[in-house]
C-alpha positions as CSV (number, residue, x, y, z in Angstrom):
1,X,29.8,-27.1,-3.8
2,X,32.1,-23.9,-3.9
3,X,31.9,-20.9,-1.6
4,X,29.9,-18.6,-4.1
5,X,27.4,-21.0,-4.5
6,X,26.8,-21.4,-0.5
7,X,26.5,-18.1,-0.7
8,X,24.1,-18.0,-2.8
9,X,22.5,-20.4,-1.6
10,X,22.6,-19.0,2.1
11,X,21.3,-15.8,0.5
12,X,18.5,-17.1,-1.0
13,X,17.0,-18.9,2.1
14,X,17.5,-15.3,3.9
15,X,15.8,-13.6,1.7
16,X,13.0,-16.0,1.6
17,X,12.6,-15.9,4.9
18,X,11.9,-12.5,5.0
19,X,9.9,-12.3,2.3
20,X,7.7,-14.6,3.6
21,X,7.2,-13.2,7.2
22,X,6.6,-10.2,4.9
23,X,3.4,-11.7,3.6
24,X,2.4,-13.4,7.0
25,X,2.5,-9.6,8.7
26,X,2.0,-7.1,6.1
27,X,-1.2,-5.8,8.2
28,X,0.6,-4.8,11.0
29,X,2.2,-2.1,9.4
30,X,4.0,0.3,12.0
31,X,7.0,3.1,11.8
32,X,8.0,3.3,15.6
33,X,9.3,0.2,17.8
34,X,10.5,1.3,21.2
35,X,12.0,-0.5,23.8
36,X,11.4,-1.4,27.7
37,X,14.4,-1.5,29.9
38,X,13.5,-3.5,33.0
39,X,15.6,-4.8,36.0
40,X,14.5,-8.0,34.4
41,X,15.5,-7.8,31.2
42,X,14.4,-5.8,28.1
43,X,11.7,-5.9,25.1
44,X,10.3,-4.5,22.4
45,X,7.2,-3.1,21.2
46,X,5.9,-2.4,17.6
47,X,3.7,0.6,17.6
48,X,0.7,1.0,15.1
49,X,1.7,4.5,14.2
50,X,-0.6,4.3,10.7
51,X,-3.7,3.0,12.8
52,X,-3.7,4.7,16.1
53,X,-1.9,8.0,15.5
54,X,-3.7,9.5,18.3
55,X,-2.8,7.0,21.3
56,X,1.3,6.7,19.6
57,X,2.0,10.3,19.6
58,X,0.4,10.4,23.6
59,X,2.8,7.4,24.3
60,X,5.8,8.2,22.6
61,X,5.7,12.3,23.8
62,X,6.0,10.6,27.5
63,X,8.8,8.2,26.1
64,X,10.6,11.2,24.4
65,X,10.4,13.4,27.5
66,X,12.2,10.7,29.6
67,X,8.9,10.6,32.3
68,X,8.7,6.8,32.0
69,X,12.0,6.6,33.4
70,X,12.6,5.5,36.6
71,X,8.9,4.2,36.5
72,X,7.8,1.2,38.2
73,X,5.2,-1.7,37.1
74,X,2.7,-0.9,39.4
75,X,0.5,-3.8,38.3
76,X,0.7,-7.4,37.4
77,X,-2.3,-9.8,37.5
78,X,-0.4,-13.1,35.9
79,X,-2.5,-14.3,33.1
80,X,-4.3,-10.8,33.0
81,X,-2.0,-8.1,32.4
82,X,1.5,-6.5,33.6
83,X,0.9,-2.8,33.9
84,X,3.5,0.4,34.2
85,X,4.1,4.6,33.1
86,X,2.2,5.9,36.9
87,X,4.8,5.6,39.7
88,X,8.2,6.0,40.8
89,X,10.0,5.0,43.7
90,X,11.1,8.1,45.9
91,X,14.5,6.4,48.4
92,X,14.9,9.7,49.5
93,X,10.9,10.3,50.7
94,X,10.3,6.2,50.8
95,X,6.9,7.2,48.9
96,X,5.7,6.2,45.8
97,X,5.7,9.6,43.3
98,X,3.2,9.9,40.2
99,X,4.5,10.9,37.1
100,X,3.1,14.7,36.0
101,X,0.6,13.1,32.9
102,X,-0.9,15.3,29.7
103,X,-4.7,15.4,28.8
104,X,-6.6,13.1,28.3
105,X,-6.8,11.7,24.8
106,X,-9.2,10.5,22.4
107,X,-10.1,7.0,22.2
108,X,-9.4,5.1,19.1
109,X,-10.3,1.4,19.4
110,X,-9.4,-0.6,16.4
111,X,-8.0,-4.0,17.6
112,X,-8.1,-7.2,19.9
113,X,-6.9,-7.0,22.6
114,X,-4.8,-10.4,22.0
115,X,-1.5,-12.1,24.1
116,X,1.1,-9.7,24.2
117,X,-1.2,-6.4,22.5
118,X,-0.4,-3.4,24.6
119,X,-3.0,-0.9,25.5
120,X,-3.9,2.1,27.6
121,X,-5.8,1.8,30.5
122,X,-8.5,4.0,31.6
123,X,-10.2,5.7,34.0
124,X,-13.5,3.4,35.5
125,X,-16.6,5.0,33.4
126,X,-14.6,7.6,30.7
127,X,-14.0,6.4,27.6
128,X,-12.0,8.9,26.7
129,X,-9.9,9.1,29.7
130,X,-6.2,7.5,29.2
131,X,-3.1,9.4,29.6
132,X,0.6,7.6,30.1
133,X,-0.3,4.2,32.0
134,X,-0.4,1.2,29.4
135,X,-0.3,-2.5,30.3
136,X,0.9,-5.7,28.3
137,X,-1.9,-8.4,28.0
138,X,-0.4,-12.1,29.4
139,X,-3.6,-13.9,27.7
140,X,-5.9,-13.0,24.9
141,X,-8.3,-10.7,26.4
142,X,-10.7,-10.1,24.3
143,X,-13.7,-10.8,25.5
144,X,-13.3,-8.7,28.7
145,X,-11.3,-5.4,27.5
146,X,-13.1,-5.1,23.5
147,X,-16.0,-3.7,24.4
148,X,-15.6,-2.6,28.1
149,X,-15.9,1.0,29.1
150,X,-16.1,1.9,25.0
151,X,-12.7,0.1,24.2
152,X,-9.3,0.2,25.5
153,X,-7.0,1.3,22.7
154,X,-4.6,-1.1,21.6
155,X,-1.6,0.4,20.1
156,X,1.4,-2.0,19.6
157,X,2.2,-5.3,20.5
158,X,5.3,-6.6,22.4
159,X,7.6,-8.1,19.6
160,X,10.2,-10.9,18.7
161,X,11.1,-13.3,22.4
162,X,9.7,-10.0,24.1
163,X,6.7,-12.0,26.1
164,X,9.8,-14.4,27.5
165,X,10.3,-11.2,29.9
166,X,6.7,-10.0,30.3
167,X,6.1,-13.6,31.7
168,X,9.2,-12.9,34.5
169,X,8.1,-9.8,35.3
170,X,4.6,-11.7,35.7
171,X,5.8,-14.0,37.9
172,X,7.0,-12.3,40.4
173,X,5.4,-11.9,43.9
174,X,3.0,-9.1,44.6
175,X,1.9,-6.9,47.4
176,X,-0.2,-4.3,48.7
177,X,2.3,-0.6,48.4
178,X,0.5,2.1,49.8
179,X,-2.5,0.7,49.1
180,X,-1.9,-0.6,46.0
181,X,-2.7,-3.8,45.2
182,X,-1.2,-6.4,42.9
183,X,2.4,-4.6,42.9
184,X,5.1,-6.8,41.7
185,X,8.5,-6.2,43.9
186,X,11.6,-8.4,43.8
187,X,13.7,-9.8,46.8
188,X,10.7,-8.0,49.4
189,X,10.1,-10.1,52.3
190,X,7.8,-7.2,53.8
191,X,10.9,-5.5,55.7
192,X,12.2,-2.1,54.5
193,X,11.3,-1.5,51.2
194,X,14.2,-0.4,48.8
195,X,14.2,1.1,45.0
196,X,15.9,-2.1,43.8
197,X,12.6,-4.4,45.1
198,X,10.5,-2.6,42.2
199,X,10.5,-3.5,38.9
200,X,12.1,-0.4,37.4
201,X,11.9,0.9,33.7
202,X,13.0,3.1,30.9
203,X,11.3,3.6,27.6
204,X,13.3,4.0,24.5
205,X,12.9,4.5,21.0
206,X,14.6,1.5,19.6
207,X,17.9,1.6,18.5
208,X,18.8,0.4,15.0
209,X,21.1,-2.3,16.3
210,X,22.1,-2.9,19.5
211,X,23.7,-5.9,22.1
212,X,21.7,-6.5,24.7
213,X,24.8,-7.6,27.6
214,X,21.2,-9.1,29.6
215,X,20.5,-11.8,27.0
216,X,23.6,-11.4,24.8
217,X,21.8,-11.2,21.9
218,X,22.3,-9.2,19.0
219,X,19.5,-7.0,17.6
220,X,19.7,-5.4,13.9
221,X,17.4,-3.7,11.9
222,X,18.2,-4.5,8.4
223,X,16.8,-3.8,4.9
224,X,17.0,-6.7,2.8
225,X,16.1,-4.7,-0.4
226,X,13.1,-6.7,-2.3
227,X,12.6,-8.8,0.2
228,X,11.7,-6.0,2.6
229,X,12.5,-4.4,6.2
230,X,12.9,-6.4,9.5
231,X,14.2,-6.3,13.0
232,X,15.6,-9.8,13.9
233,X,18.0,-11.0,16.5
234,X,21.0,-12.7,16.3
235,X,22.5,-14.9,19.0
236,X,26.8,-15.7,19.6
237,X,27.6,-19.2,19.0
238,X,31.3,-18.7,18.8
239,X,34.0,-16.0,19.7
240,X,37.1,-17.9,19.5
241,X,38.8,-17.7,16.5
242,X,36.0,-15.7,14.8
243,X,32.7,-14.6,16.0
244,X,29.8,-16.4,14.9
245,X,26.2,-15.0,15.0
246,X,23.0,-16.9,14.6
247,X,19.6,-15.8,12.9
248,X,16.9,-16.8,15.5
249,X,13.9,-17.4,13.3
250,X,11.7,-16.7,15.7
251,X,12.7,-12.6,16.0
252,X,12.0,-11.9,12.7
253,X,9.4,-9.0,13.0
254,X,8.9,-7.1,9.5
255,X,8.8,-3.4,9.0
256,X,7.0,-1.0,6.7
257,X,9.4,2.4,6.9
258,X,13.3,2.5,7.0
259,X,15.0,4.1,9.9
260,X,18.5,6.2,10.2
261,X,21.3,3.9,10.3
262,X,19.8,0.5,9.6
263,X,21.7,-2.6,8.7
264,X,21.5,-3.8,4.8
265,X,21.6,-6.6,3.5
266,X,23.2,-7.9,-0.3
267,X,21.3,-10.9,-1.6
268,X,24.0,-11.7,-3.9
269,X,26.7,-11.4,-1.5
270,X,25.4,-12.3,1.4
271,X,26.9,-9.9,3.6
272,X,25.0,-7.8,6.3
273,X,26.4,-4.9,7.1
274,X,25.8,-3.0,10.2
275,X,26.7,1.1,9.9
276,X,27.0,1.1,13.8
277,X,26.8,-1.1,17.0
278,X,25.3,0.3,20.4
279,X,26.8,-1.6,23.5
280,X,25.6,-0.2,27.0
281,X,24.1,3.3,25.6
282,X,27.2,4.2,23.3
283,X,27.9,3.2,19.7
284,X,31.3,1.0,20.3
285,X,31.9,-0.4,16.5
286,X,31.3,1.0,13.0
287,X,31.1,-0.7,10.1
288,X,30.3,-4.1,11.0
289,X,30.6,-6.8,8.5
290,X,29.3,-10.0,8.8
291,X,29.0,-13.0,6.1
292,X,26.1,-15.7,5.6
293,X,28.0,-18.5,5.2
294,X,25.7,-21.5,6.4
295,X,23.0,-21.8,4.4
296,X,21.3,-24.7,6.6
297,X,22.4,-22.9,10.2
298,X,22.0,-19.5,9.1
299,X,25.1,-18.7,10.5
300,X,26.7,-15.1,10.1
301,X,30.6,-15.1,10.1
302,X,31.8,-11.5,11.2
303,X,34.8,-10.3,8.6
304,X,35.5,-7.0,9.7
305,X,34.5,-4.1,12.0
306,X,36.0,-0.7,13.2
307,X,36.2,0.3,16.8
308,X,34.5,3.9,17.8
């Protein structure tokens, strides 16, 4: 078999794949994915701009004005939920600061409050009470959070090996902080209590494509023409002499609306081409280049790339 029809070949299978997961998640149509920054690693979630405009425009005003950062989960129940967006940890006072929050918002209940849906929670007895603290559901929750207190709004859902992370952050030990109970904290063996025992966060909107140094994974954002948008992740098989990505089947998450700068992809070329990489906050290549050449691996084959 010659190299155009591997190619080809390789192509088609990509393609497929896409268009497929396409079809599999067309309903959960969204424009905004954002990401969590943790001590312990990072995810993503997928919010359902198109279905709960309301509760996505509250979230993401708090995640454009920066007040997530430097916030703590406050909350993790394993098998329950992992909750954040309330506190920070003050060094300087050793107290536990609340974020300023907005009103209150309207309620907008529309989905299930399934493994790894992310919601708002809610003050005890008012519907329409949330403001910035959400929480990531460990289990499928359904019949507990539906229908209680009118609804919790649902209003993304943690995406690709995202859940891999909730589950460590789960896991962790908890404690009663200033009368808080169920607080996750790292490394505390009930001695002086330091920022680096708390789960810390940042909330971003995602970037198109990005290297996470935690999990060394590549993430794009790509649009495969026909066969439609999708964020997938890539992990490095091979550096030495050439790098060597692989498409991780399981991070294939599909979009509905294209974003600035996102990676495309040529069916009949194979090539995936990234307009920019981000490494550590900064974009350090341009132009990236890489070629499907393994049509059974779905291996990617970097062939050129400029340095910012």
């Amino acid at each position: 078999m010659n190299s155009s029809n591997i190619a080809s070949m390789a192509s088609f299978k990509f393609c497929l794949i896409l268009t497929v997961s396409f079809l599999l998640s067309v309903q959960s149509a969204s424009a905004t994915t954002v990401r969590v920054i943790t001590s312990l690693g990072d995810f993503s979630i997928e919010l359902f701009d198109n279905f709960t405009p309301i509760t996505v425009a509250n979230f993401l005003n708090y995640v454009n004005s920066g007040s997530f950062d430097g916030t703590a989960i406050h909350r993790s129940i394993p098998g329950f939920v992992i909750q954040g967006g309330w506190l920070s940890f003050n060094e300087a006072t050793n107290k536990l600061d609340q974020i300023a929050v907005d009103a209150a918002i309207q309620n907008e209940p529309k989905f299930a409050h399934t493994r790894g849906t992310v919601a708002l929670a809610k003050v005890e007895g008012e519907p329409n009470s949330a403001t910035s603290q959400w929480f990531v559901n460990l289990a499928n929750n359904s019949a507990n959070l539906d229908d209680q207190n009118g609804g919790f709004t649902v209003f993304g859902r943690v995406i690709g090996n995202g859940m891999t992370v909730v589950e460590n952050i789960a896991a962790q030990p908890t404690f009663t902080i200033a009368g808080i109970t169920d607080f996750p904290l790292i490394n505390f063996s009930n001695d002086t209590i330091v920022s680096s025992n708390f789960i810390n966060i940042a909330v971003v909107v995602e970037i198109p494509n990005y290297f996470d140094e935690a999990s060394g994974r590549l993430h794009v954002t790509v649009d495969a023409g026909a066969s439609g948008l999708a964020s997938i992740a890539f992990s490095i098989t091979a550096t030495e002499p050439g790098v060597i990505v692989k498409l991780d089947l399981s991070s294939v998450e599909m979009l509905t609306e294209t974003i600035d700068k996102i990676a495309t992809f040529d069916a009949e070329t194979g090539r995936l081409v990234l307009p920019e990489l981000v490494i550590s906050g900064k974009v350090a290549f341009r132009n990236l280049s890489f070629i499907l050449t393994d049509p059974e691996q779905l291996l990617f084959t970097l062939e050129s790339f400029e340095q910012n």
